[in-house]
C-alpha positions in Angstrom: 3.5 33.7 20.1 0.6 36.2 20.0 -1.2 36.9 17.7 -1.1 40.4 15.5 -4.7 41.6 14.7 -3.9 44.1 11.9 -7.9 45.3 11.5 -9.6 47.3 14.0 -13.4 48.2 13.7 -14.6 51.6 15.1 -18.3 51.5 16.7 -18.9 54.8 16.4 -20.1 58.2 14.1 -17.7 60.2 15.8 -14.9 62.3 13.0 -13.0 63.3 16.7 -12.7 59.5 17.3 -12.0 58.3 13.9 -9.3 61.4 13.9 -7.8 60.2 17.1 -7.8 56.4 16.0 -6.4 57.0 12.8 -3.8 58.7 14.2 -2.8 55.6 16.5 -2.9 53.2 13.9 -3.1 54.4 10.8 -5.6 54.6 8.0 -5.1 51.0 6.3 -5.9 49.6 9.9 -9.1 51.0 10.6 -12.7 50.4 9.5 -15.5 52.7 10.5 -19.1 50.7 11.1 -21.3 52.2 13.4 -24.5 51.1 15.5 -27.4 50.7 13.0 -29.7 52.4 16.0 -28.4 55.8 17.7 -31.4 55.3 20.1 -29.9 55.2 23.4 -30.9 55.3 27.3 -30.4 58.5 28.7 -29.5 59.4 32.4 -32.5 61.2 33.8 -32.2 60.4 37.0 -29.4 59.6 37.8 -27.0 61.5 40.5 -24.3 59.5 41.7 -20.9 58.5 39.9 -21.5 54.4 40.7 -25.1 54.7 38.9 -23.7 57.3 35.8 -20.9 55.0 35.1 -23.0 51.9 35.3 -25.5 53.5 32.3 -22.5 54.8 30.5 -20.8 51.2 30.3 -24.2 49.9 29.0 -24.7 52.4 26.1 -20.8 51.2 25.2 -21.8 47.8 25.8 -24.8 47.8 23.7 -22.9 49.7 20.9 -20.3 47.1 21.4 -22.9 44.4 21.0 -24.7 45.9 18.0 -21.0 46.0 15.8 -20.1 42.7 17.0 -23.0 41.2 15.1 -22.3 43.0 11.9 -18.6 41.4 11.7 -20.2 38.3 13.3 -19.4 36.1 10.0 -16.0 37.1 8.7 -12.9 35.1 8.8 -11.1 36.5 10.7 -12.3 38.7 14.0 -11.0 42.5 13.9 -10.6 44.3 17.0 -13.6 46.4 17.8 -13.5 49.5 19.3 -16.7 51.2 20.8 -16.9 54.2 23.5 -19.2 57.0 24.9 -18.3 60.1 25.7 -20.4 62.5 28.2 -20.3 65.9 30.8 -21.1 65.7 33.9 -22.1 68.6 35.8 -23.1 69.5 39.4 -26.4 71.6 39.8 -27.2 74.5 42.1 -28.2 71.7 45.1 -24.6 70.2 44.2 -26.0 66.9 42.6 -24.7 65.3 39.5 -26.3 66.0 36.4 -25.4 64.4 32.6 -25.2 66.6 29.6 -25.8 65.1 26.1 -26.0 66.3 22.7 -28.1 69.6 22.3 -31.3 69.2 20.8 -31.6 69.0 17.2 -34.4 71.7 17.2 -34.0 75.0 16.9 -33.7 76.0 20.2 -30.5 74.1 20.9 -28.2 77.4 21.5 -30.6 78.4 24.0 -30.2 75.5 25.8 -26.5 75.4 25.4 -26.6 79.0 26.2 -28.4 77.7 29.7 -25.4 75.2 30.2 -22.6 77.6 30.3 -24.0 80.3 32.2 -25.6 77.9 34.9 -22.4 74.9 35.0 -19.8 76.6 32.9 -18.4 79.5 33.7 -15.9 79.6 36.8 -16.8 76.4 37.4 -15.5 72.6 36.9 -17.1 69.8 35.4 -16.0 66.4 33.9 -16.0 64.4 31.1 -16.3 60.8 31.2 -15.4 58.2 28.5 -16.2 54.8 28.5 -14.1 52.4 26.2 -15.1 48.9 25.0 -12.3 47.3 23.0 -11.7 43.4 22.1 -12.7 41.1 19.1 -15.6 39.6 20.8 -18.0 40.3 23.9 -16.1 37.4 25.9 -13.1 39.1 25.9 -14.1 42.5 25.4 -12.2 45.0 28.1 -12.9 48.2 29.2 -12.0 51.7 30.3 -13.2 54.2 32.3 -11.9 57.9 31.9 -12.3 61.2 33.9 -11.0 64.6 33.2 -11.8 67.2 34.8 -12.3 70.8 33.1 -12.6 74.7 34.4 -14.3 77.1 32.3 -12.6 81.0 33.1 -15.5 83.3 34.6 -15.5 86.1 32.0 -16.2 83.8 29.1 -19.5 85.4 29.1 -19.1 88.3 26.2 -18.0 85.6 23.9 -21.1 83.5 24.4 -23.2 84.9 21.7 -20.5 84.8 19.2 -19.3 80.9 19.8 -23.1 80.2 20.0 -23.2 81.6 16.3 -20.3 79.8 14.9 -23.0 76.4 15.3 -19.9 74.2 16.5 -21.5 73.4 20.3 -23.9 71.3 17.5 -23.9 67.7 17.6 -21.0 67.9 20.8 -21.8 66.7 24.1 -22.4 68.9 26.6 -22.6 71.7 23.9 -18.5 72.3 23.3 -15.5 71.3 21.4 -12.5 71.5 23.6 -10.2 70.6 20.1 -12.0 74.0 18.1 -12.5 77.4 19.2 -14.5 76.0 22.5 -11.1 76.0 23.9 -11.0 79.8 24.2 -13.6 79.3 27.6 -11.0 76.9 29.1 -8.6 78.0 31.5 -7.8 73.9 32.8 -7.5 70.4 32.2 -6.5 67.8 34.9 -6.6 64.6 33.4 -6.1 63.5 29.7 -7.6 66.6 27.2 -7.9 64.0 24.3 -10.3 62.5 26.8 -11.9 65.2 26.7 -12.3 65.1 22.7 -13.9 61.9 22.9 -11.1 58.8 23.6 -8.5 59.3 25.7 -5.2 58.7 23.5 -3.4 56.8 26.6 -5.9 54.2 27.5 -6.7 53.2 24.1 -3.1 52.9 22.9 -2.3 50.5 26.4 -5.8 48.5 25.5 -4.8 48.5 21.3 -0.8 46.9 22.5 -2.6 44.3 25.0 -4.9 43.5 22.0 -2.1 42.8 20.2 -3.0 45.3 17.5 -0.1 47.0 15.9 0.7 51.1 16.7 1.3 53.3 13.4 4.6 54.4 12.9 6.4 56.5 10.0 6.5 55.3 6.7 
């Protein structure tokens, strides 16, 4: 008989993700322990799905890697849980190009202000998640996830306002599709908690295979 892991560890800083997670398998289950460095390669670059994906699974990877050795010692091996969350765009020449975080400096809503009018606004782009979930690098597995997202054209007179609320802050690709970010969106093909930052479906079907018990009532 399998074995029922009943402790998962989430690699990541993420309150979306720890949300989402929690709400899978409840709050006794789940441990939060991030990275200890949130240095990570960036895709400058890079303009083709096959090399984007490949960088994304390594920052997942490496976060992976980095929690792995902090749980390294206990008695028992938890489940870990790592992921990476980005937007991917295409330019005016119709290449790919990776969104991240805005800048911490003060100029971030102007360069989230750039975003939306240039790759935004009546236009699709994706987001891309990349899971990493087992109790050990040897059996680690992994998930890939793409949604992809329309912006409506006339979000433009709201700009200024949304800018001012500070919530593009801290969110890749300078929105939150799960706050008032949503008022710009007029689609979704794929999974919308994807979209959020872990796509509910894929992480439930890798959490039963991992023999980690789902949350239920009470």
């Amino acid at each position: 008989m399998s074995k029922t892991v009943s402790q998962v560890v989430l690699g990541s800083r993420s309150p979306q993700r720890l949300n989402l997670l929690r709400d899978i398998i409840g709050e006794d289950s789940l441990e939060v322990r991030p990275a200890r460095s949130s240095e990570e390669v960036g895709f400058d670059g890079l303009s083709e799905w096959a090399a984007i994906e490949d960088r994304q699974l390594e920052i997942s990877r490496t976060k992976f890697e980095d929690v792995a050795s902090q749980v390294a010692n206990r008695d028992e091996s938890p489940i870990i849980v790592t992921a990476d969350t980005i937007i991917v765009v295409t330019d005016a020449s119709g290449s790919l190009r990776v969104l991240g975080q805005p800048p911490t400096s003060d100029e971030w809503d102007q360069v989230v202000r750039d975003w939306f009018l240039q790759y935004y606004f009546g236009r699709d782009h994706w987001a891309m998640t990349t899971i990493c979930a087992g109790p050990n690098q040897d059996d680690m597995q992994i998930r890939v996830v793409k949604s992809k997202v329309r912006f409506n054209a006339d979000g433009e007179p709201w700009l200024d306002w949304y800018l001012a609320t500070g919530e593009p802050r801290g969110k890749a690709g300078g929105y939150a599709i799960q706050g008032i970010g949503s008022l710009f969106v007029s689609s979704v093909e794929g999974s919308i908690s994807n979209v959020v930052g872990l796509p509910i479906r894929e992480t439930v079907e890798l959490l039963d295979e991992l023999n980690v018990p789902l949350r239920r009532a009470a």
